[in-house]
C-alpha positions in Angstrom: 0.0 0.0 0.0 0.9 3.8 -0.4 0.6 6.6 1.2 0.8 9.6 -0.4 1.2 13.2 1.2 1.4 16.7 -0.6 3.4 19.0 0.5 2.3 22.9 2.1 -0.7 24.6 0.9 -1.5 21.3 -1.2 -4.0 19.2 -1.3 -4.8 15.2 -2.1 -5.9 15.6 -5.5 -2.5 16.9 -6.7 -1.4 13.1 -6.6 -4.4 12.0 -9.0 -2.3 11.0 -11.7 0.4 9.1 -9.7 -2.6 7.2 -7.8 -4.1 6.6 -11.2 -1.1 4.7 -12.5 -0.1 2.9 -9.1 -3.8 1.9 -8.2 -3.4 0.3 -12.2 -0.3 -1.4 -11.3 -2.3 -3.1 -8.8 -1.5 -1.0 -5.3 -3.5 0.1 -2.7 -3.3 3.3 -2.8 -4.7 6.8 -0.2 -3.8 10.2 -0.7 -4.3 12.1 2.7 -5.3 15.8 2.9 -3.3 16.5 5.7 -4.1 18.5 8.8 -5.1 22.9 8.1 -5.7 21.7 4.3 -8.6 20.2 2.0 -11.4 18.2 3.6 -9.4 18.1 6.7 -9.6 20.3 10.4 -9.0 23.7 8.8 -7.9 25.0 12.1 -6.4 22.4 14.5 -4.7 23.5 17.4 -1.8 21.3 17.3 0.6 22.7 14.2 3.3 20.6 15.0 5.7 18.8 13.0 4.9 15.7 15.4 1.3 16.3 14.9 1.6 16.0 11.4 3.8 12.4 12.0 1.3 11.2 14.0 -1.4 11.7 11.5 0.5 9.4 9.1 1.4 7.0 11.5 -2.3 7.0 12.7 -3.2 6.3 8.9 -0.8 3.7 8.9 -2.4 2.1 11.4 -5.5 2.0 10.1 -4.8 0.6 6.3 -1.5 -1.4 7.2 -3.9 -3.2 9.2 -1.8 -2.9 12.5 1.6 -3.7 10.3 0.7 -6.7 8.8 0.3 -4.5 5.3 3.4 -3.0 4.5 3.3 0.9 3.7 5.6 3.2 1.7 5.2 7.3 2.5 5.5 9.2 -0.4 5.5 13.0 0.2 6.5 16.3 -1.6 7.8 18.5 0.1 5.8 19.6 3.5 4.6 16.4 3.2 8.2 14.6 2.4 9.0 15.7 5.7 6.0 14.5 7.3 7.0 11.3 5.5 10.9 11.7 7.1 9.5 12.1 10.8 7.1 9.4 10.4 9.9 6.2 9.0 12.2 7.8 11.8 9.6 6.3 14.3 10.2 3.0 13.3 6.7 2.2 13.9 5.6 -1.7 12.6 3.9 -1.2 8.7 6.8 1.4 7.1 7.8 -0.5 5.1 9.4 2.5 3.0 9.3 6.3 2.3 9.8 8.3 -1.3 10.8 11.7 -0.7 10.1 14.2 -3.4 12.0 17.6 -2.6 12.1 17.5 1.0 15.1 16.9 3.0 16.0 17.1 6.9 17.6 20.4 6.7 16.1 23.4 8.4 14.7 26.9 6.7 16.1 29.9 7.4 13.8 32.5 9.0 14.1 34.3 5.3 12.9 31.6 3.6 10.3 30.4 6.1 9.0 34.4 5.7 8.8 34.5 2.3 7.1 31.2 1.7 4.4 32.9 4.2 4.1 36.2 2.4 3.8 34.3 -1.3 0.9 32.4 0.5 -0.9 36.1 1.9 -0.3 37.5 -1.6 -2.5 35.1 -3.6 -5.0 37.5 -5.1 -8.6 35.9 -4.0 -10.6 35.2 -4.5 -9.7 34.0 -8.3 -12.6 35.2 -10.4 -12.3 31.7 -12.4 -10.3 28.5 -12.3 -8.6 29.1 -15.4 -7.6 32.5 -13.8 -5.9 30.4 -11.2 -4.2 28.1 -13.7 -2.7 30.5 -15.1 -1.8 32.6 -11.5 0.5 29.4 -11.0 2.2 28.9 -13.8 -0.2 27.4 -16.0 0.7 24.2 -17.3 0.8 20.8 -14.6 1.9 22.5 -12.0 -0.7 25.4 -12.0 -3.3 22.7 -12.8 -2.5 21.2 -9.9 -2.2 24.3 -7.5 -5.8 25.0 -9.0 -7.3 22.7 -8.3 -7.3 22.5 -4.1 -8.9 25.5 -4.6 -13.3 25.8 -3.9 -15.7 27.5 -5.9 -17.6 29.7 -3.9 -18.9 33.1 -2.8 -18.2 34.5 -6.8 -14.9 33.1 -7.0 -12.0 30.3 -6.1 -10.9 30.4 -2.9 -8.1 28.2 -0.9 -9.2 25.8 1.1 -6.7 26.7 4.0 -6.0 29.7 6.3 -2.7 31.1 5.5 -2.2 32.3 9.3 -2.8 28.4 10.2 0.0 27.4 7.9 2.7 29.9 8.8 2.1 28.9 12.6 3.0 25.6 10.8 6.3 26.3 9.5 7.6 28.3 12.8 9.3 25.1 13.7 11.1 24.7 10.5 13.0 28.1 11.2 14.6 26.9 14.6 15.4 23.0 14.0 16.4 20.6 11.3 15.9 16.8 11.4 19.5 15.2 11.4 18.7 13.1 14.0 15.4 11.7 12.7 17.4 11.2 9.5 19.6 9.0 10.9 16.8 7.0 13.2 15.4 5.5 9.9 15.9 2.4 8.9 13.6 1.8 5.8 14.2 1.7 2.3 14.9 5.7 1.0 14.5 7.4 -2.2 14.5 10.6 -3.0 13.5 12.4 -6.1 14.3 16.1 -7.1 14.4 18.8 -9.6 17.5 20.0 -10.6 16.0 23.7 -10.4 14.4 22.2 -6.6 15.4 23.1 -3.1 17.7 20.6 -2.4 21.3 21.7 -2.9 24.1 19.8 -3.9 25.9 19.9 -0.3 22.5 19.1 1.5 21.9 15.6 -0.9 26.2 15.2 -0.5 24.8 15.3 3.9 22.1 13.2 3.5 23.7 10.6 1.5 26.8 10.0 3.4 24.2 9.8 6.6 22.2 7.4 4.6 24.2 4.9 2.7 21.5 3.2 0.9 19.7 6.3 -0.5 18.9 6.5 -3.8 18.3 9.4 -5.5 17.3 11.1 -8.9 17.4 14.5 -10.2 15.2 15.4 -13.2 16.7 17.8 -15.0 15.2 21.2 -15.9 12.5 20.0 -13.2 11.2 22.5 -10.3 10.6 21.9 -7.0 6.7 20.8 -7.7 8.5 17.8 -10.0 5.9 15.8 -9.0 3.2 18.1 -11.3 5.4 19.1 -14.1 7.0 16.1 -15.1 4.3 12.9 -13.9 5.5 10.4 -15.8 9.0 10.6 -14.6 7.7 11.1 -11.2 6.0 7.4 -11.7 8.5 5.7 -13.3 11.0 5.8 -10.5 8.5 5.8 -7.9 7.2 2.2 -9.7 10.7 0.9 -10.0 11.2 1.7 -6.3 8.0 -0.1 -5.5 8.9 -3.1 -7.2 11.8 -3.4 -5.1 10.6 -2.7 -2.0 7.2 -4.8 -1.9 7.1 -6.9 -4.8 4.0 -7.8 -6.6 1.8 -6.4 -3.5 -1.1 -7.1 -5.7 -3.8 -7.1 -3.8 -7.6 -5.6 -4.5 -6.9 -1.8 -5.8 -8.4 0.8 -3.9 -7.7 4.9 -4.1 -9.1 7.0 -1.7 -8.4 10.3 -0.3 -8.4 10.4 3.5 -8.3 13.7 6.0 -8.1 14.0 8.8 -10.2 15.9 12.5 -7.8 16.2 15.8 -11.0 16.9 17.4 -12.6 12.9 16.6 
């Protein structure tokens, strides 16, 4: 089974496509709109990066069918991280994790504000989706960033609080992940885009603290490789697959999962 996790600001339908082909290749397969985003608790008081692990774990849980299923984490990003925290647990069922963009490395305080201040500067609501589209670059990656958005009230709105996701990213500014890096013990592989946010010194770091990574950089790619070049994205992700459980052909089944701290 897989598990798959978009990164900030996202939402489960970006991995459509991917879940599409996997869910064909005969995988179980659940998207989770994760905690402040989509369908899930739009304003939970717990922000936390270990908040965010325990939602995946909990998830795990409940489709690994107590760790009897094996389950690979594949995240972007935000949710790459999530993915990271989560195998570092070494909880029964991860069998795996596919990290897309994300690394254990911590955000400067610069970076962490201007990812907040591109998130207070979208101009909603969009007056139409193709507005939107074309807002984010247009092509798989703006379709993608479209469509978490809702129609409503005359227009396309997000379906997050940008206040709620800032509070999220504090911890990133003050920490990095080395030592959960190290704790895991599962099968890694991490894709990127060779125009991304993982720099040459940070994979050189994570690599020599993780002798079994594997790795692939798409060239020309972004940091949302995952929407503008798909195919690619599921070809290594596959290959990885195959490795890692097999056949694991069981019934299909896609869903997209969220989540309520308050249930």
């Amino acid at each position: 089974m897989l598990l798959l996790l978009h990164g900030l600001a996202g939402h489960c339908g970006e991995w459509d496509g991917l879940a599409g082909r996997l869910s064909a290749d005969g995988y179980r397969v659940v998207a989770l709109d994760q905690r402040g985003h989509g369908a899930s608790e739009r304003r939970p008081e717990d922000v936390s990066r270990a908040a965010y692990a325990e939602d995946v774990l909990g998830l795990v849980e409940e489709y690994g069918a107590g760790g009897r299923r094996p389950v690979v984490l594949v995240g972007q990003s935000y949710g790459g991280l999530a993915a990271l925290l989560a195998a570092a647990r070494r909880r029964p069922g991860v069998a795996g994790a596919v990290l897309i963009e994300a690394g254990p490395d911590r955000s400067s305080p610069e970076e962490v504000a201007g990812v907040v201040e591109w998130l207070e500067g979208w101009p909603v609501p969009f007056p139409s989706r193709e507005a939107a589209v074309a807002y984010f670059g247009g092509g798989g990656a703006g379709e993608g960033w479209a469509g978490g958005l809702e129609q409503r009230d005359g227009g396309w709105w997000p379906r997050f609080d940008a206040d709620v996701l800032a509070a999220s990213l504090r911890e990133n500014a003050v920490r990095a992940w080395w030592e959960e890096w190290d704790a895991i013990d599962v099968p890694l592989l991490c894709v990127l885009g060779e125009k991304g946010i993982i720099r040459a010194e940070l994979w050189d770091a994570m690599a020599r603290r993780q002798s079994g990574l594997r790795g692939l950089s798409l060239p020309g790619a972004g940091h949302d490789v995952h929407l503008e070049r798909p195919g690619e994205v599921y070809g290594v992700v596959a290959a990885f697959l195959r490795e890692v459980l097999g056949g694991d052909a069981r019934p299909t089944r896609r869903a997209c999962a969220g989540v309520d701290s308050r249930a």
